[in-house]
C-alpha positions, 0 to 999 in steps of 0.5 A: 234875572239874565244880565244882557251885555252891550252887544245883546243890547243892541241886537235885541233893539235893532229887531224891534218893530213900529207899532202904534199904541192908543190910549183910550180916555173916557168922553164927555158921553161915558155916562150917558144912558146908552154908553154900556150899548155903544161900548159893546159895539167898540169891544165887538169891533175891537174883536173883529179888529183883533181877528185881523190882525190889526190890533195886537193887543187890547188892554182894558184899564179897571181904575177910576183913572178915566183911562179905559184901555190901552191898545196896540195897533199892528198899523202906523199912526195915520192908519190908528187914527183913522180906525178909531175916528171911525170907533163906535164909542169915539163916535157917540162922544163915550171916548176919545183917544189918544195916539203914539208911534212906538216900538216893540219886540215881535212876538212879545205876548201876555203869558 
């Protein structure tokens, strides 16, 4: 592994962006009967969302955490907020969410 010195350091950190990360949680609904049909919805609009340009990045969780996914959005809070008020599964009571500004590197991406 490459060691960066203080100057890299401080280059690399002064070319981060805003993102806005969700952390999407399991709702009171997430076992209801038609849960598998709503989050077929959510992950259709999380594509449609992704096509965009939008969300970034879409990480479903696989634990028994009651964490189910975290997502990147290419938006600020407020606008992250809305999008998943407005989510099919955050609707039918299968998710909530949770939102949080943060920063990253452009043209970071999953190998």
């Amino acid at each position: 592994m490459r060691e960066f010195d203080d100057d890299e350091m401080r280059s690399a950190i002064a070319g981060t962006q805003p993102y806005t990360v969700v952390i999407l949680k399991a709702g009171p609904n997430y076992g209801a009967a038609d849960a598998p049909d709503v989050i077929w919805e959510h992950g259709r609009r999380n594509l449609g969302l992704r096509d965009a340009g939008t969300l970034a990045v879409v990480l479903p969780v696989t634990d028994e955490s009651g964490v189910c996914g975290i997502g990147v959005f290419n938006v600020p809070v407020a606008e992250t907020e809305a999008i998943m008020a407005d989510d099919p599964g955050v609707r039918a009571g299968v998710f909530t969410f949770d939102v949080h500004p943060c920063r990253g590197f452009p043209g970071d991406h999953l190998p």
